[in-house]
C-alpha positions in Angstrom: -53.4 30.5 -107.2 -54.9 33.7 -106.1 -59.0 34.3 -106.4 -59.1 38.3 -107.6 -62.8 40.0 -108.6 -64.1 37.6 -111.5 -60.8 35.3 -112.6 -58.5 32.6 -111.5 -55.1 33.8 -111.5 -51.9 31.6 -111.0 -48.2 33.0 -110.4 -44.8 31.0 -111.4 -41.5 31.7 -110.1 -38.0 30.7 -111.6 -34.7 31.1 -110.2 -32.1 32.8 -112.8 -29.5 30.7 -113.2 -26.8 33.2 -110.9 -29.0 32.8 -108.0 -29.3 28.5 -108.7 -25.5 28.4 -108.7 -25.1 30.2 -105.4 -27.6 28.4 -104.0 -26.0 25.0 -104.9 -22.3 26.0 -103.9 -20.7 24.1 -100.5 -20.5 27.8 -99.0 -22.9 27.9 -96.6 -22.3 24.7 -94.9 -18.6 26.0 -94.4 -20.2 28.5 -92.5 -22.0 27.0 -90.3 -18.8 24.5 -89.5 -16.9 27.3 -89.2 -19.2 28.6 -86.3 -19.1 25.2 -84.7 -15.4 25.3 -84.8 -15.5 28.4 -83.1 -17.8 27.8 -80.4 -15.8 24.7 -79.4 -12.8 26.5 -79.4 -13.8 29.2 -77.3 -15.5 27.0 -75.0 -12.1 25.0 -75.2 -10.0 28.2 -74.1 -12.8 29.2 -71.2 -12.4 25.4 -70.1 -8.6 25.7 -69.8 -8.5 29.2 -68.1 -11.3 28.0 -65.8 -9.0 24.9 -64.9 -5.5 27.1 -64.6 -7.5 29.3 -62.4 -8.5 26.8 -59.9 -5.2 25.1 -60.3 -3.3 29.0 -59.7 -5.7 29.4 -56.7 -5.1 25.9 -54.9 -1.1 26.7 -55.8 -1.7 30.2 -53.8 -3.8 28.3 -51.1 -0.6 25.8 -50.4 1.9 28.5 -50.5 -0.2 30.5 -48.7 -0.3 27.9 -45.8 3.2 27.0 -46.5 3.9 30.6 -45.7 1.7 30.7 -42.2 3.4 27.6 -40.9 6.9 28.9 -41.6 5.6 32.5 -39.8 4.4 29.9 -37.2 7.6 28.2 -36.6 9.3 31.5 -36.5 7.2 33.0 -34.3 7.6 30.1 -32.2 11.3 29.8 -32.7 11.8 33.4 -31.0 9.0 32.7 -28.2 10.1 29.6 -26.8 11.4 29.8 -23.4 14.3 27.5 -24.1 17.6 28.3 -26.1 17.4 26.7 -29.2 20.6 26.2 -31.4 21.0 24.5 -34.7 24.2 23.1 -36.0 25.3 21.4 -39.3 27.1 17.4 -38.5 30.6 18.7 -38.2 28.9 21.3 -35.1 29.0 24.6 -36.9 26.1 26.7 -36.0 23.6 28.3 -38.4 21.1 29.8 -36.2 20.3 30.6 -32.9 17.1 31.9 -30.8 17.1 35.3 -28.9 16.2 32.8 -25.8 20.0 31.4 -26.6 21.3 34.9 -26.7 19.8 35.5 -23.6 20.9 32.8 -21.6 24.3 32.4 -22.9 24.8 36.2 -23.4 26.5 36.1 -26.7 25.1 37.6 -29.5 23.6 35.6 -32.3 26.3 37.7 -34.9 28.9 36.6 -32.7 28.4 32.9 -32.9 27.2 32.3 -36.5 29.9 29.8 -38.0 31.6 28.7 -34.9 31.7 25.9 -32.7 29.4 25.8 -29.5 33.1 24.9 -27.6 33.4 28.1 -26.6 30.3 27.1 -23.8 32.7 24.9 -22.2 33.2 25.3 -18.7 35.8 22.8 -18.6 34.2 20.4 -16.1 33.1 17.9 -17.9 36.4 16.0 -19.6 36.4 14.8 -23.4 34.8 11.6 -22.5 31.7 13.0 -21.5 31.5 14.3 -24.9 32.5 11.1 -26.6 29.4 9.5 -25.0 27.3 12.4 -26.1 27.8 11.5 -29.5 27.6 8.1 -29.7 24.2 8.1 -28.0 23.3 10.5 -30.7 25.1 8.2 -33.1 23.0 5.2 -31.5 19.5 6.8 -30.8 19.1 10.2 -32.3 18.8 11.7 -29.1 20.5 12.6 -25.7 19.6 14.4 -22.9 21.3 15.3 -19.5 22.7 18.3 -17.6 26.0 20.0 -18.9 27.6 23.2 -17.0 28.2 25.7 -19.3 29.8 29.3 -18.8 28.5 32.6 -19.2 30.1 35.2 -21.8 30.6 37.1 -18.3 32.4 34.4 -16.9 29.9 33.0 -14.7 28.7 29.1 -14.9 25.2 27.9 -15.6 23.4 24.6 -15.4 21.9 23.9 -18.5 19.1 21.0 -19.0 19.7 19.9 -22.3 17.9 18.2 -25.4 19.9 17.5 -28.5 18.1 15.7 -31.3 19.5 14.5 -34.5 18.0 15.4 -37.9 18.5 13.1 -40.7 17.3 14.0 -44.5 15.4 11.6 -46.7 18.4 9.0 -47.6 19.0 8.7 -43.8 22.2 11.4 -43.8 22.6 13.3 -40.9 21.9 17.4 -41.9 21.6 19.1 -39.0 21.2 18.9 -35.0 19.1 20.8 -32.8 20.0 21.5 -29.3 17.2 22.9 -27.1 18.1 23.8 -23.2 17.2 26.0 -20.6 19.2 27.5 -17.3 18.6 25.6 -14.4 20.7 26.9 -11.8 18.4 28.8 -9.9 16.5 25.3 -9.5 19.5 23.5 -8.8 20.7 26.1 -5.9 17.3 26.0 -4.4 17.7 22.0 -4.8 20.8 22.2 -3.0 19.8 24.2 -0.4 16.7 21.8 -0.1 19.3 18.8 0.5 21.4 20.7 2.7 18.6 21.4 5.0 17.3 18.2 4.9 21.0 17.1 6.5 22.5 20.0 8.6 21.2 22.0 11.6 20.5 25.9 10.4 21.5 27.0 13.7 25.3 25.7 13.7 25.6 24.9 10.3 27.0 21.1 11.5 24.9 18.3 9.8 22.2 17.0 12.1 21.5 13.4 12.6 20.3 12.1 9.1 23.8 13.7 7.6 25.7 11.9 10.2 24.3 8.2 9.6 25.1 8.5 5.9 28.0 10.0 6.6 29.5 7.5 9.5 28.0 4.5 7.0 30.1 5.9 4.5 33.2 5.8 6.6 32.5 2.2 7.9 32.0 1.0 4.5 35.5 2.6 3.0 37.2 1.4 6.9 36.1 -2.1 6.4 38.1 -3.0 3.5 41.0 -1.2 4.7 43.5 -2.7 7.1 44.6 -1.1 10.5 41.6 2.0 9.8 39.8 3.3 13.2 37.0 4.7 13.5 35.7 7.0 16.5 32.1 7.3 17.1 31.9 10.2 20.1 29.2 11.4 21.8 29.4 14.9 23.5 27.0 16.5 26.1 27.9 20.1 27.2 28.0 20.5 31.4 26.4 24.1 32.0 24.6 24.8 29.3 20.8 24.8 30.6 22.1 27.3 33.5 22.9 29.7 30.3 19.7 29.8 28.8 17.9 30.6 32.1 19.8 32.9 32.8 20.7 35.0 29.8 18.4 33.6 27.9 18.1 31.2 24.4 19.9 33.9 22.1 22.5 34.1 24.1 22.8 30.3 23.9 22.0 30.3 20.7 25.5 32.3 20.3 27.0 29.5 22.8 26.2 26.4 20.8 27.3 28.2 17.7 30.8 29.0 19.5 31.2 25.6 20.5 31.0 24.4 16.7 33.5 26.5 15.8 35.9 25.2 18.3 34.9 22.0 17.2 36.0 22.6 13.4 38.8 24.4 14.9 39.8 20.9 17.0 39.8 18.8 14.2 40.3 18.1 10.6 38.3 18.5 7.7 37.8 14.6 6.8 36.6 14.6 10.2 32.6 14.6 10.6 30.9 16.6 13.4 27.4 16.9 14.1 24.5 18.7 16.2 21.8 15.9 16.9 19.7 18.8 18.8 19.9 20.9 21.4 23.7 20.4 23.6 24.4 17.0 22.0 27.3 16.7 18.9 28.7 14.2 17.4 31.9 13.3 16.1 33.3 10.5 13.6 37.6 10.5 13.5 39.5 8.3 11.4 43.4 6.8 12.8 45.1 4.3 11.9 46.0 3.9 15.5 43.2 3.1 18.0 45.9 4.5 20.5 45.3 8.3 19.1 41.8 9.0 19.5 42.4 9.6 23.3 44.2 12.3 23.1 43.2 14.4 20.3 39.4 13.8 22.4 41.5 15.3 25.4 42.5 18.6 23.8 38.4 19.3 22.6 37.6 18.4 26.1 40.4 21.1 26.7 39.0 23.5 24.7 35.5 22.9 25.0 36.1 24.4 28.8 37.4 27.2 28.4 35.5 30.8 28.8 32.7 32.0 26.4 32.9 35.5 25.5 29.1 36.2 24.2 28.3 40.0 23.3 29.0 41.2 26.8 28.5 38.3 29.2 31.9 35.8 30.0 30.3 32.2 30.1 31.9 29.4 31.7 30.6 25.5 29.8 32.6 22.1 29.7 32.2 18.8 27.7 31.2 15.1 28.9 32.6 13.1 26.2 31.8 9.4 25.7 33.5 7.3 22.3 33.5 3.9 21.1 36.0 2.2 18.4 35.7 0.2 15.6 36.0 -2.2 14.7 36.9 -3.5 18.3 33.5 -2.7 18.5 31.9 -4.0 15.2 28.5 -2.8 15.4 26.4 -0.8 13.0 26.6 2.6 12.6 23.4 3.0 15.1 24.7 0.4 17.8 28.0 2.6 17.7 26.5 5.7 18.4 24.0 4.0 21.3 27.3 2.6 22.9 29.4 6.4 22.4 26.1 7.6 24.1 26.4 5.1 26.8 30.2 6.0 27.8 29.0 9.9 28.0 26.8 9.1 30.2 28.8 7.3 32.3 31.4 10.3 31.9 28.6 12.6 33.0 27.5 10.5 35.9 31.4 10.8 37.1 31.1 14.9 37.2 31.4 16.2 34.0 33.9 17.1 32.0 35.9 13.8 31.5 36.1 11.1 28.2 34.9 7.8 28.6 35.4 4.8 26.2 33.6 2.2 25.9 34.0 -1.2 26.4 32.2 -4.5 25.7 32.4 -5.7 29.0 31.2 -3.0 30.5 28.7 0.1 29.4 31.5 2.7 30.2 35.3 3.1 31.5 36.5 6.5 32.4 39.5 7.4 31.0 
């Protein structure tokens, strides 16, 4: 009802009957399920492209780190200081480092697809080989020395690690052999050892190399029926007079000539040493006791004769005490004691004379 200057008015409004049929029609509703649809379909396709990202960008991640360790491996494949070498079970080998190149001096082209044989030095016989394997066979693993040759010929001590690789069912696929040339630290080993057993002015081994050497001898002699053994002790007559008067070089030069008529006077299974200043040592083997005498006669023999040093004629001899076994069946110290004993004696007699010795008595002269 509206109130307008002086009456009441009222307005009525009907719907025609187009607009009541439109009105009452299913349409709209349609419409709005249709944009519900929608919505949840887009939000549906947003949901899955959110989820395929993060699922693309964790993929990317692992490959992505998948990728860094295998640049990590090779990177540390070609750095490491060893030679690395891989090989499929029947020994063929697939790859190589450049530290294996190196070392062995072939290239990796030239050893793709064949055998590591052609390393062999030939010093180690099939055998050692056979064991190689079946400790590989056994434990997955071996490790030792092998001496392998150089493309130029040469040899080299390798230290060596092979490991077996097995797949998932337990198969063997592949094996890796990491080494690295150790002859430089062998050779300075050696030298180490060599020192530690011969004197570095004559080259003769000093007194540590001769008890292991004359305790070798005793043990093999022992078993073995009608084996003598000479233990001799030698002290040179003269030689002090040479190094005051022409001086330690020169006698240097003296003691180094009397080694080499020492080698010269016997044979090479013969042991000879220097146990320091004019004092050697010698350890013969005879099968008669009866033969030491003389062949002690002729170094006695030669020990006297002139010394030609630079440009000065020297004039030495030998006292030379010995003591057999096993008429005498001390140990290899008690030997050498009693062969010291019987040069003294020779020495006390004037010099340049052999003395044996006997149980009874410290010394006979010969």
């Amino acid at each position: 009802m509206l109130a307008l200057p002086g009456r009441q008015w009222t307005a009525v409004f009907r719907a025609t009957p187009t607009l009541q049929s439109e009105v009452a029609s299913a349409q709209p509703m349609v419409i709005a399920l249709g944009g519900v649809l929608v919505d949840g379909l887009l939000f549906l396709v947003i949901w899955s492209l959110s989820r395929s990202r993060a699922r693309a960008t964790a993929d990317a991640l692992q490959l992505s780190a998948l990728l860094a360790q295998a640049r990590l491996s090779e990177s540390v494949f070609r750095a490491a200081r060893e030679g690395i070498m891989v090989t499929d079970p029947r020994g063929k080998i697939l790859e190589v480092s450049p530290m294996f190149v190196e070392i062995t001096g072939y290239s990796r082209a030239a050893v793709l697809g064949r055998k590591p044989d052609f390393l062999a030095s030939g010093t180690h016989d099939r055998g050692f080989f056979i064991r190689v394997r079946e400790a590989l066979t056994a434990h997955g693993f071996w490790s030792g020395e092998i001496l392998n040759r150089h493309r130029d010929g040469s040899q080299f001590v390798a230290s060596v690690n092979i490991s077996a690789v097995q797949g998932e069912d337990g198969r063997l696929t592949h094996l890796v052999t990491l080494f690295s040339d150790i002859t430089a630290q062998k050779r300075y080993q050696q030298q180490l050892e060599f020192s530690a057993r011969h004197d570095p002015l004559t080259g003769l081994v000093n007194r540590l190399g001769l008890m292991e050497g004359l305790q070798q001898v005793l043990a093999e002699s022992g078993g073995r029926r009608n084996r003598h053994v000479a233990v001799c002790f030698l002290d040179l007559d003269g030689f002090k007079p040479v190094n005051d008067t022409h001086g330690h070089e020169t006698g240097d030069k003296a003691l180094v000539e009397v080694a080499l008529r020492l080698r010269a006077g016997l044979r090479s299974s013969d042991l000879i040493a220097r146990l320091g200043g004019d004092e050697f040592a010698l350890v013969m083997q005879e099968r008669q006791a009866e033969d030491f005498a003389p062949a002690l006669e002729r170094i006695c023999h030669a020990l006297a004769a002139p010394y030609r040093i630079d440009d000065k004629l020297i004039r030495m001899s030998a006292s030379l005490g010995y003591t057999i076994f096993p008429a005498d069946p001390g140990s290899a110290e008690t030997l050498l004691q009693h062969a010291d004993s019987a040069m003294y004696a020779a020495k006390q007699a004037g010099g340049r004379q052999l003395a044996v010795y006997a149980p009874a008595a410290d010394a006979i002269t010969d």
